[in-house]
N, C-alpha and C positions, 0 to 999 in steps of 0.2 A: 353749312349747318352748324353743330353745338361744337364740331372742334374746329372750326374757324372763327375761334376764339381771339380779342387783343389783348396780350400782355403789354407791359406800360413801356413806352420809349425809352431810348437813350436819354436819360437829362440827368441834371446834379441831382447831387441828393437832397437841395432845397426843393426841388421840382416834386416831389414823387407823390404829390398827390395836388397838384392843380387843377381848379379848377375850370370846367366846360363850357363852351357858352351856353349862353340862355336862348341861344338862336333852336337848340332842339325841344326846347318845353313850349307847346305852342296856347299854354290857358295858362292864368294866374295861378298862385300858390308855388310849393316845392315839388309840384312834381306834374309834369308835360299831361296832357289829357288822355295821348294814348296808353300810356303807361299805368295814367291812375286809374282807365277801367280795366286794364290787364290786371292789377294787382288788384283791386274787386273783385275781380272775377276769380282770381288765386283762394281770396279771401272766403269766398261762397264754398271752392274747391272743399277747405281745409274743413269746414264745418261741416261739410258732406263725408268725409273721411273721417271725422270725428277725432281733427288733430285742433291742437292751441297752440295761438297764433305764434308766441316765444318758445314752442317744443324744438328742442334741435336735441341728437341728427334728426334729420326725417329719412326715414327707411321705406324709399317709394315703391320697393319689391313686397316689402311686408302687406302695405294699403294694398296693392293691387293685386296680393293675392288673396286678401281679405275679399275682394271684389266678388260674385258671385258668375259677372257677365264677360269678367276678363279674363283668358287664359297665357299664361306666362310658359314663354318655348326659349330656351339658349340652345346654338344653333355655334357651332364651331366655325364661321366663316371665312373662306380661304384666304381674304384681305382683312385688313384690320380698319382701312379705310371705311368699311359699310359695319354704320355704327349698333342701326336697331330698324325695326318694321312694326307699323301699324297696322292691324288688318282691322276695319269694321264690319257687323258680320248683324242678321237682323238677327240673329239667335245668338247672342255673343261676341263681343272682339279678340282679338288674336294681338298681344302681343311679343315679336320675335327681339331677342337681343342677344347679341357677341357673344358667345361663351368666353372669347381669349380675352376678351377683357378684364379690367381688375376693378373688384369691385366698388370703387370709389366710382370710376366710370360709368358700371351699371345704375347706381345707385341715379344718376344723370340722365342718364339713357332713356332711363325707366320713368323719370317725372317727365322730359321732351316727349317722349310717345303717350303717355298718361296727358298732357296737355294737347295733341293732334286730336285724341278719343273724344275728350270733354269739351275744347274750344271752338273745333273744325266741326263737329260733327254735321252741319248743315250744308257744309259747302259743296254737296257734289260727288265727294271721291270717299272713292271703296277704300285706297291705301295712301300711307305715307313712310316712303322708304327716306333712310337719313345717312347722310358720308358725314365724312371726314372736313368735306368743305362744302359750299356750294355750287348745286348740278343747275344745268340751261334749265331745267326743267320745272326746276322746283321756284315756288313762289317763297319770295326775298323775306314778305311780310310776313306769312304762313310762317315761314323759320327763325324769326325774331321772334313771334308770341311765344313760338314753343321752346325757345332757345332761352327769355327773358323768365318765362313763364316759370320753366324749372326750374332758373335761378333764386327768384323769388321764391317759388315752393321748398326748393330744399337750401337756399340762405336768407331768410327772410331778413328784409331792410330794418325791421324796427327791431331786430336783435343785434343784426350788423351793426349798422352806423353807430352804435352803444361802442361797440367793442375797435371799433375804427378809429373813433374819438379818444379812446384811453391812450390808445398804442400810439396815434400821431404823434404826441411830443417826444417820443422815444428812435423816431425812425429819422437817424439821422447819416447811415449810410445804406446803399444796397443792400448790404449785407442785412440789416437790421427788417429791411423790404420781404427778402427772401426767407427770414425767418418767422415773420409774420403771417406771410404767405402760408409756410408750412405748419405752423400752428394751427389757422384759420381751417385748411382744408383737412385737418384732424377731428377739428370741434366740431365741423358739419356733415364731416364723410364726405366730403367730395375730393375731386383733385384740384390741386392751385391751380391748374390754370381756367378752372370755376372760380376761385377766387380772384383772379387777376381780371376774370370779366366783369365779376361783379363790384370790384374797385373801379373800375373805367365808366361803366354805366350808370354806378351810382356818385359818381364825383358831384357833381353839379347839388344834388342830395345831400350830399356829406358837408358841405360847406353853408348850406343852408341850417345845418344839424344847430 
């Protein structure tokens, strides 16, 4: 699930932002067909929430307590592995997330299970429980929409890649890497290693930039 996340390889410091192949975008333009109705669909999201589209942070706890049909429960959990729970509910949903978590975390948690509510909601199932990594159980692709979904929701591409492009000519050691990282995941309120995902996912993007 959302923390089985990739941070970037081992490579020089010329490497650190290479690009992907194009063997994962399978329609024309800069950006793969599944991903560009994901991010339509984020897009729909955001105008439903009554956020713009360059707003950052996004505060996914705030929108979803604004919600009238969502309820928001933090729930002390004896692992830290089991991230958040969806419940759908015909009189409301239930969303459960970490107490021990920090809120940069929640703030992640909270858009992945906000995207099972809004994306999933036809498929079938009453809930959607989230770890640490991915369980036998849980459907691969089901955990990339909502994994990519709140990436895009709360680091939106056409603010990133802006702010990607400046700092490139500047990242000429790791260190320069990690301190971008740490910046990034201050301006969005997430944790880096949301930004680390969303540098790998969107490489291919960024070079088309």
């Amino acid at each position: 699930d959302h923390r089985d996340l990739h941070s970037f390889p081992t490579r020089r410091s010329s490497d650190l932002l290479k690009p992907t192949s194009k063997k994962t975008h399978k329609v024309g333009g800069n950006m793969g067909g599944t991903k560009r109705e994901l991010y339509r669909f984020i897009d729909r999201l955001r105008i439903q929430l009554g956020v713009k589209p360059l707003s950052q942070p996004i505060d996914t706890i705030a929108f979803c307590r604004s919600q009238k049909n969502i309820e928001l429960v933090y729930h002390p959990f004896s692992t830290s592995g089991f991230c958040a729970t969806a419940l759908l509910g015909e009189k409301g949903d239930t969303i459960v997330l970490n107490a021990r978590h920090s809120v940069e975390e929640l703030n992640f948690d909270c858009g992945h299970e906000l995207i099972h509510l809004t994306k999933h909601r036809g498929l079938g199932l009453s809930s959607f429980h989230c770890f640490d990594t991915l369980k036998p159980k849980q459907d691969p692709f089901i955990e990339w929409e909502a994994n990519e979904g709140a990436a895009e929701l709360t680091v939106p591409y056409r603010s990133f890649l802006p702010l990607l492009s400046d700092a490139y000519p500047q990242l000429r050691t790791w260190q320069d890497m990690d301190f971008l990282r740490y910046r990034l995941a201050r301006r969005y309120q997430v944790t880096e290693t949301v930004i680390a995902y969303r540098m790998e996912s969107l490489k291919y993007e960024f070079f088309q930039y």
